[in-house]
C-alpha positions as CSV (number, residue, x, y, z in Angstrom):
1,X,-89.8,73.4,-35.9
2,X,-86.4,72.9,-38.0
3,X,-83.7,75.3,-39.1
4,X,-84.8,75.5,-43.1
5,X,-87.9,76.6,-44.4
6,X,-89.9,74.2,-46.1
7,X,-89.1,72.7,-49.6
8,X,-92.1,73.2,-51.6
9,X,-92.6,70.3,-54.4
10,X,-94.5,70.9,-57.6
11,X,-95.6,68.2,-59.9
12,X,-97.5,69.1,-62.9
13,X,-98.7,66.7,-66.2
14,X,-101.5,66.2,-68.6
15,X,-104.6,64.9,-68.1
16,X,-104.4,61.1,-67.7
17,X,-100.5,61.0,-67.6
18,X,-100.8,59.0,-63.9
19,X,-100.1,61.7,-62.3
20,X,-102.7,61.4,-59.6
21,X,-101.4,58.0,-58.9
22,X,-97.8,58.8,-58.5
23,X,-99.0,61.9,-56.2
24,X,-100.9,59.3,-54.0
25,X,-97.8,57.0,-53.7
26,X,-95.3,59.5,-53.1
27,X,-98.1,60.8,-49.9
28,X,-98.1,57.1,-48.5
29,X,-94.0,56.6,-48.7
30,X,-92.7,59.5,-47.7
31,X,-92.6,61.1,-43.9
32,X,-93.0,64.8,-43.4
33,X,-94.7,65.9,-46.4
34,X,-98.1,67.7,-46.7
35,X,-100.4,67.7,-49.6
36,X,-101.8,70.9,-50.7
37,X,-105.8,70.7,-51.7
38,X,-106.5,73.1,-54.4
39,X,-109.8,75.4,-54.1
40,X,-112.0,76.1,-56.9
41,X,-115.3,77.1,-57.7
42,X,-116.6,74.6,-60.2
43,X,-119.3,72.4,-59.0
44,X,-118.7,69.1,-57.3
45,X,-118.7,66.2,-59.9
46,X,-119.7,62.6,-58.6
47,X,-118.7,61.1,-55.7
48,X,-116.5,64.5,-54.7
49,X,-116.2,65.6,-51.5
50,X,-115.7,69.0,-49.9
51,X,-111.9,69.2,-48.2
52,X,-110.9,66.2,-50.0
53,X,-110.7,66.6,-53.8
54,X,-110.8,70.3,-53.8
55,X,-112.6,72.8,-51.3
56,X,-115.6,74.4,-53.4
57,X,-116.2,77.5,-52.9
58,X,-118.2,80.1,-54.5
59,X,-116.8,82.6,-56.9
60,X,-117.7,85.4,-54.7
61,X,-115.5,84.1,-51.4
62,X,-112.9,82.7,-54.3
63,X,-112.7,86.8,-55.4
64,X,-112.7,87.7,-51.9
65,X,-109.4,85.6,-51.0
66,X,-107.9,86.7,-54.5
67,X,-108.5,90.4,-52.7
68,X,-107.1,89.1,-49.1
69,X,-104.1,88.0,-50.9
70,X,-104.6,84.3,-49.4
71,X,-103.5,82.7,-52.9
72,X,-99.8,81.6,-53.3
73,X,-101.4,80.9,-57.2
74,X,-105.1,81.1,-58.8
75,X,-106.1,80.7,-62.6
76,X,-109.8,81.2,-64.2
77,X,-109.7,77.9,-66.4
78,X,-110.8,78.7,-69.6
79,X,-112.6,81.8,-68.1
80,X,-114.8,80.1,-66.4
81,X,-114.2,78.0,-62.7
82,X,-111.1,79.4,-61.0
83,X,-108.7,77.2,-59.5
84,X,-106.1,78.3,-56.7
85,X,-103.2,77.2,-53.9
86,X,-103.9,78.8,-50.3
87,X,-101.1,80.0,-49.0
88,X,-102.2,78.6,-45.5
89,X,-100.9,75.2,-45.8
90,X,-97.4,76.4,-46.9
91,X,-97.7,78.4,-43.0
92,X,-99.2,74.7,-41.8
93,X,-96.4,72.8,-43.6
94,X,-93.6,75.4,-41.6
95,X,-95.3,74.9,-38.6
96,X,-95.2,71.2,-38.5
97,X,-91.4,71.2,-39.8
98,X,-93.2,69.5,-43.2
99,X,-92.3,70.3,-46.8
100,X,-95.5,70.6,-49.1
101,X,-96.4,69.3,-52.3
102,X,-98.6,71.1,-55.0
103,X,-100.3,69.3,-58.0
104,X,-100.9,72.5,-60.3
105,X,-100.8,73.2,-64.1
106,X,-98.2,75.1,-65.8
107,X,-99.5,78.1,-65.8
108,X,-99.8,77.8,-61.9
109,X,-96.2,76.2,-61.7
110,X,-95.1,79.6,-63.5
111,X,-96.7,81.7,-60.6
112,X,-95.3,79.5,-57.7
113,X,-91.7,79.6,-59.1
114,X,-91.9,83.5,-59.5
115,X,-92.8,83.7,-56.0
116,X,-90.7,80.6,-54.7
117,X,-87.9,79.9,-56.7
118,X,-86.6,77.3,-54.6
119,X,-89.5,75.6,-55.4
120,X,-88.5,72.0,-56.6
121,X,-90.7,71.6,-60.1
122,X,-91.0,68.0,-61.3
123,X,-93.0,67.3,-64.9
124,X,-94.8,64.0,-65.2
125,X,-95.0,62.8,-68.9
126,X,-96.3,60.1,-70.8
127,X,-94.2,57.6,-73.1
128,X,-95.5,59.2,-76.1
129,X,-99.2,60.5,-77.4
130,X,-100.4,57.1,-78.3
131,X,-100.0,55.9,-74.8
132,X,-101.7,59.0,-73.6
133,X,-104.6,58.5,-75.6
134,X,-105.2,54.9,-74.3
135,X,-105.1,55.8,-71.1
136,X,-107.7,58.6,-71.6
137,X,-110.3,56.3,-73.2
138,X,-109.6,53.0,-70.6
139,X,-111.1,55.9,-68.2
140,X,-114.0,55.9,-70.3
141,X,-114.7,59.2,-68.9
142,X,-114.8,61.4,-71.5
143,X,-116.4,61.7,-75.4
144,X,-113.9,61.6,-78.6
145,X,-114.3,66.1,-78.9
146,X,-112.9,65.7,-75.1
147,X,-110.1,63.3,-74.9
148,X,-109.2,65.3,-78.6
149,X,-109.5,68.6,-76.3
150,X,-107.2,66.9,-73.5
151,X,-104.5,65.9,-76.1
152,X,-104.4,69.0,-77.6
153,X,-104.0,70.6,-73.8
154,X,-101.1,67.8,-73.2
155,X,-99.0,68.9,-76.8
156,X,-99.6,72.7,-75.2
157,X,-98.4,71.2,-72.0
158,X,-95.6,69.7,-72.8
159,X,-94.1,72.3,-74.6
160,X,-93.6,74.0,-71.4
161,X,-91.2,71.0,-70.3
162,X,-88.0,72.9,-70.1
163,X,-89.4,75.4,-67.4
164,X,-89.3,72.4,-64.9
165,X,-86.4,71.1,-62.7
166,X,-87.0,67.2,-63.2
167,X,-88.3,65.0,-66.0
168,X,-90.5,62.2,-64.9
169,X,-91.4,59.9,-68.1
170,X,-94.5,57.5,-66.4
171,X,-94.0,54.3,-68.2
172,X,-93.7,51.6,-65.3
173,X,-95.2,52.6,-62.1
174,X,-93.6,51.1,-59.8
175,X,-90.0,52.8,-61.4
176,X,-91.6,56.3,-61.6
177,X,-92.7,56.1,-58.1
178,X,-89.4,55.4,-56.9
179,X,-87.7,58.0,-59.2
180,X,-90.1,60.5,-57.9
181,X,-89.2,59.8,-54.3
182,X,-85.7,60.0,-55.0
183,X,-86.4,63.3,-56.5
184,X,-88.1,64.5,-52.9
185,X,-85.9,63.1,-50.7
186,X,-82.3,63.9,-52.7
187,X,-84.0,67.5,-52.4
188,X,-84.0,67.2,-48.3
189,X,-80.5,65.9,-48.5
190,X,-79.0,68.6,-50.6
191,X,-80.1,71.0,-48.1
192,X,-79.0,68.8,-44.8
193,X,-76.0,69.1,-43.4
194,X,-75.3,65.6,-42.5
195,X,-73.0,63.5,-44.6
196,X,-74.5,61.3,-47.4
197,X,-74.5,57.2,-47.2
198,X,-74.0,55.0,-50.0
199,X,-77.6,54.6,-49.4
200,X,-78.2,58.5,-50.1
201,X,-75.4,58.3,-53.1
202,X,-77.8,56.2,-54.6
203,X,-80.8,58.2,-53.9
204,X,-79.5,61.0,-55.2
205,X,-77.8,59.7,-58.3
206,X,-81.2,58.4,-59.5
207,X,-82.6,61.9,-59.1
208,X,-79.7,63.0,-61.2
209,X,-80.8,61.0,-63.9
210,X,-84.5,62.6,-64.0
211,X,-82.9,66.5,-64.2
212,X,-84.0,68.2,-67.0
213,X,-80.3,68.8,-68.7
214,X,-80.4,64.7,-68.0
215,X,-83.6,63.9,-69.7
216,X,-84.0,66.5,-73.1
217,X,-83.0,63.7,-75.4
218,X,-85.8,61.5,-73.8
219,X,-87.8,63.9,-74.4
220,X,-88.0,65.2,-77.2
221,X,-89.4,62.4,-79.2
222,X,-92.5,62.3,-76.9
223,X,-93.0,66.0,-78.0
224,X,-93.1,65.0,-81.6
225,X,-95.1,61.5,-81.3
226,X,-98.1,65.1,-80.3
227,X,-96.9,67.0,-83.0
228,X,-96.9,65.0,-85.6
229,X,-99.9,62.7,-85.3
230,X,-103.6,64.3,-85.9
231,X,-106.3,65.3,-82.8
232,X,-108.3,62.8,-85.1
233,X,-105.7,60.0,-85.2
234,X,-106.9,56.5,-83.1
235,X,-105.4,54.0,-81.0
């Protein structure tokens, strides 16, 4: 075990932002950092499996840990499935002398950060709506009244950007999976003791530049390309 408890990361975006992709990056670079696995109680979709996507539960034992406190965070998703954190692998992470990362919404981000706020918060965005919108039908996942729905939920989203600690605009991959290790690790070396390189210098100045008083300029353009283009408008 180590001298400080464990920095807990959360990374929040919109539906088709690349979030998922960054996470899964970040998880193969980085030593020492655990992944929290979100329960819920909707129905497994696909190819889904039980401890790996989500752990599926019934609403029942979902209510019954809501009761036995076992929730850092839970949300009924449009009153529906809930979704929720345990607060197990935040005890798992401390007992392993690993920090944890959570991939939540904002409403769960809110709940974390009133009950952690150390917690690091990191936003993942995309260049702009257009963007956002190609990505979402290159998934070919979801009908026209969906990916609307979903770009409706990013503009709501995104309006929530100044509650976060970093920025992290998702243009080139490769760029915002470095950024966003810089942002994890220049988190473990504020809090150490030891001196910094010029390796570390440079690991934290590139987290610098993704801080939120760094990146409002960038932005607030992206915000209006969702405000001021129709849920009807096409690539």
């Amino acid at each position: 075990m180590r001298d400080r408890q464990p920095i807990v990361y959360i990374i929040s975006a919109p539906s088709g932002s690349g979030k998922s992709t960054l996470v899964n990056v970040l998880l193969a670079m980085t030593p020492r950092l655990d992944f929290s696995i979100s329960y819920t109680t909707r129905p497994v979709r696909g190819s889904e499996q039980n401890g790996k996507q989500y752990y599926f539960v019934s609403r029942q034992d979902f209510e019954q840990m809501i009761a036995d406190d076992e929730f850092l965070e839970h949300a009924s998703l449009y009153g529906r499935d809930y979704y929720g954190t345990a607060r197990r692998f935040l005890r798992e992470a401390e007992e392993k002398g690993h920090d944890l990362l959570l991939d939540i919404d904002v409403q769960g981000a809110a709940q974390i950060k009133q009950k952690l706020p150390d917690a690091v918060s990191i936003f993942v965005l995309p260049p702009d709506r257009k963007t956002l919108e190609w990505r979402l039908r290159k998934r070919g996942e979801d009908s026209d009244e969906v990916i609307d729905r979903r770009l409706d939920a990013a503009r709501r989203e995104i309006e929530n950007y100044d509650k976060y600690d970093y920025i992290l605009i998702n243009d080139k991959l490769e760029e915002s999976s470095d950024s966003l290790q810089a942002i994890v690790l220049s988190e473990r070396l504020s809090r150490s003791k030891s001196s910094l390189s010029a390796g570390d210098q440079e690991i934290m100045e590139l987290a610098n530049r993704q801080r939120l008083a760094n990146m409002r300029n960038r932005v607030l353009p992206i915000l209006a390309s969702f405000r001021t283009l129709p849920p009807s408008a096409r690539c």
